[in-house]
N, C-alpha and C positions, 0 to 999 in steps of 0.2 A: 420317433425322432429323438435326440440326444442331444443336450446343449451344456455347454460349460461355461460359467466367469471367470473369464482368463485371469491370473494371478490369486486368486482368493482359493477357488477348490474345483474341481472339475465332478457336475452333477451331470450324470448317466444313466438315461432310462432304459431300466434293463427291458426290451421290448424283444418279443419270443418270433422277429422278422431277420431275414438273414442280407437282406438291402433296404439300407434307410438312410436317411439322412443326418448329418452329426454337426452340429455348432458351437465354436468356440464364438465368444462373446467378449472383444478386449476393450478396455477404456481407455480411449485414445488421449483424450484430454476433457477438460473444463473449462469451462468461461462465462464469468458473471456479468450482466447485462441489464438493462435502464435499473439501475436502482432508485429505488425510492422512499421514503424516509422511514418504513419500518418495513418493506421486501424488499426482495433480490430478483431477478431471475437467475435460475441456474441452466445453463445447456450442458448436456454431457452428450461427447463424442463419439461414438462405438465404432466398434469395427465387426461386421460377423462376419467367420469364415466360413465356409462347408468341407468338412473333415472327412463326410463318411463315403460313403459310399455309389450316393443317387441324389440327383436333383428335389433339391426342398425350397420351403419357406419357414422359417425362423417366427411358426407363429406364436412360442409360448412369452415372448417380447411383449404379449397381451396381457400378461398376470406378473410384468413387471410393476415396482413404486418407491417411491424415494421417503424415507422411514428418516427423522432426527431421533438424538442418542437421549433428546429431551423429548418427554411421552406428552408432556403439554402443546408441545409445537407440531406433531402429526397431524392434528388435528386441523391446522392453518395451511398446511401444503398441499399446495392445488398444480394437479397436472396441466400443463398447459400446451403443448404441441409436440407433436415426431413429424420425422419424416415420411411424405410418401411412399416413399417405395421401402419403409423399411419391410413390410409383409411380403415382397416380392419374391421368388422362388431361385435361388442361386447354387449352380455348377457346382459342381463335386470338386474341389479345390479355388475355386473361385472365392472374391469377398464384396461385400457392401460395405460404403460407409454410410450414418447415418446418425442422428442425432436427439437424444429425449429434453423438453423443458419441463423446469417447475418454477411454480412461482412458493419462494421460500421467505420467513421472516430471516432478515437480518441478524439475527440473532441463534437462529436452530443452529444448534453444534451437532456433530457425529453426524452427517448427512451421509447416508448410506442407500445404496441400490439394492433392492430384494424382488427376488422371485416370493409366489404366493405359495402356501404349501402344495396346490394345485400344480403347482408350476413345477417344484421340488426344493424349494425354500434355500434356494443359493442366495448368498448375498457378497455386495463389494462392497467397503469403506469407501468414498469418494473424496470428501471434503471436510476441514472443521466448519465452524460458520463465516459467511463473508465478511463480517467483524475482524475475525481471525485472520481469515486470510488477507483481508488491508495491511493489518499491523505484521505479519509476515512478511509480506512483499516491501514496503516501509521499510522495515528492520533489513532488509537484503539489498533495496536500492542504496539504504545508508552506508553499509558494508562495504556497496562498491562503487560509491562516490559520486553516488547519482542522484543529488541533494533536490531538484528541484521535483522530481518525482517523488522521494521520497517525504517532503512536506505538502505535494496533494493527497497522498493516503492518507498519511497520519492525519489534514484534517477535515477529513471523509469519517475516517475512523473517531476522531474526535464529537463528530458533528452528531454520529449514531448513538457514540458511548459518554456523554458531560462528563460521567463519574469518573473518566480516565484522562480528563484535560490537567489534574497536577502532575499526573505519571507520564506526561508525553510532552507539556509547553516546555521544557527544557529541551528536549530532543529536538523538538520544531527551530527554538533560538541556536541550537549547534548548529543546525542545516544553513540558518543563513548567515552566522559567521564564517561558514567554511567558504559557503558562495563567496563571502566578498575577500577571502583570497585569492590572488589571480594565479596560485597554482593551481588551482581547482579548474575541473572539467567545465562544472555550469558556470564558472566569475565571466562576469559581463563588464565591461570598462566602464560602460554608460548605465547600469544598475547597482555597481560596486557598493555606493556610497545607500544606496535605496537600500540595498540586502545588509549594510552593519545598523543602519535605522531600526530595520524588522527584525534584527536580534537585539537590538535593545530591547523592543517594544517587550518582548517576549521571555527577555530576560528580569524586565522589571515584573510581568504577569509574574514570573518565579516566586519574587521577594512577596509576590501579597499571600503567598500559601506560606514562604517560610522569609521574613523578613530579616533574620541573623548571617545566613547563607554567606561567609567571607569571600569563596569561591565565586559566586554568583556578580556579589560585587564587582569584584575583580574583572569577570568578563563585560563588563557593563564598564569598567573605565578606561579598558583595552577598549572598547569598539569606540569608545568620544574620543581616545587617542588617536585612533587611526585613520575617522571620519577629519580630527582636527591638521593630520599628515593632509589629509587630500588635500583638505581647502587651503592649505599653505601651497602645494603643486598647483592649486587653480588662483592662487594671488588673491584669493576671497580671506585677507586677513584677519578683519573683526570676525566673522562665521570660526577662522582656527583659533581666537581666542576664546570662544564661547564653546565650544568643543572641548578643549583644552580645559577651562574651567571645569565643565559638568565632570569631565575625567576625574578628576583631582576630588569632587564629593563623593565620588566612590571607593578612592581608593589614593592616597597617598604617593604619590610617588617624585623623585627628586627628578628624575630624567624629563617625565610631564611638568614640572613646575618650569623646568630650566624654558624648556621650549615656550610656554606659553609667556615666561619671563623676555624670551628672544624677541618673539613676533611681535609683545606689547610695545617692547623700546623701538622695531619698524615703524609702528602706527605712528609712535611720537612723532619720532623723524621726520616720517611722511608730512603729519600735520604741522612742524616745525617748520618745513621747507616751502608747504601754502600757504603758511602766515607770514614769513620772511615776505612772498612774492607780492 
């Protein structure tokens, strides 16, 4: 019998029969599953063809295993289920699909598929670690504008790695500035005002690792600006003056003063015209 891992190298047992069986072996996909606070599960998808010749079963899938590129985490990965029928005997052109789990720490990087030398010691790259791939898919939802996804990764990814909460709370506070744009994909009318709160919140976490930050600032007077817009559209005038205010300790600006100078001389008014009454 003759098996290969499709895209990495095609391993060939020179076997002195002149009908046998031949299997490509492809990786169809990945998918990481119940995590939990230092494993993963990992499933990997397969696909095995029958190339050669005569009806087989694809039994050297027995001296497969899942190797990280870190030699201290082999140790921690624990096979945990295939499929049934993956040993089942398939058609000379025909394929299976079929599926391997491991249970993997959260952390193993280079997570690779290997045959045993038993086997003929083929291997496939699979995966970095699910760490990785959070902040991957993150980093790809952010790309393409898909903000509220991409601040469940990031603090999934936060939640596994603390050490990387100053390298990412700014990323997290972008994601919910952009939500409370309403040109944005995810802006919600009725969360708008919720999602420029949780970029504050997260803009001010910024200031505790780098409190000088002028930029940082600045996003943090923009959002009490534009929370103080809303509440002026909702006639919630003391809330735009206080908005309007906290704007204005961040960040200087003539256009925020004018405005929260406009709305304070309404309030007058207003309270001028119940006291007249």
């Amino acid at each position: 019998m003759r098996t290969s891992l499709l895209l990495v190298l095609f391993f060939i047992y020179n076997l002195p029969v002149i009908s046998q069986p031949e299997f490509k072996i492809a990786v169809e996909s990945k998918e990481w599953k119940d995590p939990e606070i230092n494993y993963v599960i990992l499933e990997i998808n397969l696909r095995i063809t029958n190339v050669g010749d005569s009806k087989g079963a694809c039994e050297d899938l027995s001296g497969i295993g899942l190797y990280s590129g870190d030699s201290f985490n082999n140790s921690l990965i624990v096979f945990k289920e295939r499929s049934k029928g993956i040993f089942q005997e398939i058609n000379v052109g025909d394929h299976i699909n079929c599926f391997l789990s491991f249970k993997v720490p959260n952390t193993a990087n280079g997570l690779t598929l290997k045959f045993s030398e038993n086997h003929g010691g083929a291997e496939k790259f699979i995966t970095n670690s699910y760490n990785n791939s959070l902040l991957e898919d993150a980093e790809n939802y952010f790309a393409n504008k898909l903000y509220t996804k991409a601040i469940e990764n990031y603090n999934i990814y936060v939640s596994n790695e603390p050490s990387q909460k100053f390298n990412l709370i700014l990323r997290i506070a972008d994601c919910y500035e952009k939500m409370g744009d309403k040109n944005n994909a995810d802006y919600d009318i009725y969360k708008s005002s919720d999602n420029l709160e949780f970029a504050i919140e997260n803009y001010k976490e910024c200031l505790k690792y780098d409190s000088k930050r002028k930029d940082i600032n600045k996003k943090i007077a923009t959002q009490y600006d534009l929370l103080g817009d809303y509440q002026v559209r909702s006639a919630n005038l003391y809330a735009a003056v206080f908005y309007y205010k906290n704007s204005l300790e961040y960040n200087k600006s003539n256009l925020v003063s004018d405005k929260k100078k406009k709305i304070y001389n309404k309030i007058l008014e207003k309270e001028k015209k119940l006291y007249e009454k």
